[in-house]
C-alpha positions in Angstrom: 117.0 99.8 136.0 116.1 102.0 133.0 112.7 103.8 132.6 110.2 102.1 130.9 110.6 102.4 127.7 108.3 101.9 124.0 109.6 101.9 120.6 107.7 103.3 117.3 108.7 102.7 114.5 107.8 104.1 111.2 108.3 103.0 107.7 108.9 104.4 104.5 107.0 107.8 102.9 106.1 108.7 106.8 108.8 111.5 106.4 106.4 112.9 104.0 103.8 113.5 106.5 101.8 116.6 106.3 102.4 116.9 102.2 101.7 113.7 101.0 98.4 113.0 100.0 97.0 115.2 103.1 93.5 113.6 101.4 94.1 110.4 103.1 96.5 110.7 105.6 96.2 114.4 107.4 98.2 117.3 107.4 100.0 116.5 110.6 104.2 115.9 110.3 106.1 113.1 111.5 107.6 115.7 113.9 103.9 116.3 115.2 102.8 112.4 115.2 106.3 112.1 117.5 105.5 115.0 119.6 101.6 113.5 120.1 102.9 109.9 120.7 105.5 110.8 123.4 103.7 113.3 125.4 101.3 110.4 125.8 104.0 108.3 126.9 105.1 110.6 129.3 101.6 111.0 130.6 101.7 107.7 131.1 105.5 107.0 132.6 106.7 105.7 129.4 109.4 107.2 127.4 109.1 107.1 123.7 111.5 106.6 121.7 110.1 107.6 117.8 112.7 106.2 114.5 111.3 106.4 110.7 113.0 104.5 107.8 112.8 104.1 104.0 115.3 101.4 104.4 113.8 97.9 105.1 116.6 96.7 106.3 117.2 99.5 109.0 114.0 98.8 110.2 114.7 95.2 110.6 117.7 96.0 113.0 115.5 97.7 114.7 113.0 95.5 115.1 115.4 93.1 116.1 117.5 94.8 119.0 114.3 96.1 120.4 114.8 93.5 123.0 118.4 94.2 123.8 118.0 98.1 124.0 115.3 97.2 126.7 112.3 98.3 124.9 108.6 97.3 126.3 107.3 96.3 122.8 107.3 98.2 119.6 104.5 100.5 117.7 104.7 100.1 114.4 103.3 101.7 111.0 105.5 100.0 108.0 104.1 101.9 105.4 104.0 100.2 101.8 106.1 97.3 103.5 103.3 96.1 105.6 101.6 94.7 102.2 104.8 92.6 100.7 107.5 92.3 103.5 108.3 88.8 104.4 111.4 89.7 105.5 109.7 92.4 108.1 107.1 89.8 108.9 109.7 87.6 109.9 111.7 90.3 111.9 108.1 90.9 113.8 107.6 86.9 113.8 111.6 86.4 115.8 111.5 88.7 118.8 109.7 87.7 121.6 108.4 91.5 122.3 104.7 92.7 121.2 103.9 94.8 118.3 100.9 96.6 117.1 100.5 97.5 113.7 99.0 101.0 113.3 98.2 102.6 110.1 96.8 106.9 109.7 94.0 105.5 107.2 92.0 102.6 107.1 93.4 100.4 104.9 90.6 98.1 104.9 88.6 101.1 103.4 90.7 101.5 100.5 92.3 100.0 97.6 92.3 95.9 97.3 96.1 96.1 97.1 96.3 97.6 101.1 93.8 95.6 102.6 95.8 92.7 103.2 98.7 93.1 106.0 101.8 90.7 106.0 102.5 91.9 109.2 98.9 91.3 110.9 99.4 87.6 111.1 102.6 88.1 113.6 101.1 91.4 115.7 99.9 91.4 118.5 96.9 93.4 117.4 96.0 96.2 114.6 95.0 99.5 114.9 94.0 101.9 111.7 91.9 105.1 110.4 92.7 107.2 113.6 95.3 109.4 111.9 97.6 110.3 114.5 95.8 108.6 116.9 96.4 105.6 115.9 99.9 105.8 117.6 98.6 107.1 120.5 95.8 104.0 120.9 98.7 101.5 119.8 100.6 102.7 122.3 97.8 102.3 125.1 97.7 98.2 123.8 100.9 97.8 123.6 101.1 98.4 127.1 98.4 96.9 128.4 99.4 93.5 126.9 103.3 94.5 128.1 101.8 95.2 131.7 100.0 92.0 132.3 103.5 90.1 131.6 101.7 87.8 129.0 100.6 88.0 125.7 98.0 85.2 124.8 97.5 86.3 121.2 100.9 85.2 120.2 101.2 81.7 120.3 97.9 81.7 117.7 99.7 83.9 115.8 102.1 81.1 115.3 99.6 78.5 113.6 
């Protein structure tokens, strides 16, 4: 039986991490949100396994062999995609394995545009304005819902 295992995923412009728009989202790297997330996991007895992507499409393969790689559930931040991407949304919407949305900033604090989530309707949950934290606190619900074997959010996500 493999270890327990979580995905996070991370869309497009994360790369840029630590020079791009420090302002909003902090002057942490990805290298350094992946560090923070899997020492958390290991903490915990999870191992982390952290993948970024400009490519939508790479994300959806992803996204859908998370199951068949054995994965708990997936954290993910999709970046720009997570206002306009039906075809993520749908990815998200197929698998049967939970995902929580996390963003750096709060998106509901800034412009109209990133307020509304594509992806929020087919999450389990949402977590945002916690900079780097935010992985670390999606990965604490993620497996809390994964633990308890259920996941009564999703079938209302459905409607």
């Amino acid at each position: 039986m493999p270890a327990r295992a979580a995905l996070v995923l991370h869309g497009p412009n994360l790369n840029l991490l630590g020079t791009r728009e420090p302002g909003v989202y902090g002057r942490a790297t990805l290298a350094e949100v992946d560090r923070l997330v899997r020492e958390h996991g290991r903490r915990l007895g999870v191992r982390v396994v952290c993948r970024q992507s400009n490519v939508e499409g790479q994300l959806i393969d992803w996204i859908q062999g998370a199951e068949r790689e054995r994965f708990l559930g997936i954290v993910f931040n999709p970046g720009a995609f997570t206002h306009y991407s039906i075809a993520l949304r749908d990815a998200v919407a197929g698998i049967r394995l939970p995902v929580v949305e996390v963003h750096l900033s709060n998106v509901h604090a800034r412009e109209e545009f990133r307020r509304h989530s594509v992806i929020a309707g087919v999450a389990r949950g949402q977590i945002a304005g916690f900079g780097p934290r935010s992985y670390v606190l999606g990965l604490d619900a993620l497996l809390a819902v994964a633990s308890d074997g259920t996941d009564p959010g999703r079938s209302a996500r459905r409607r």
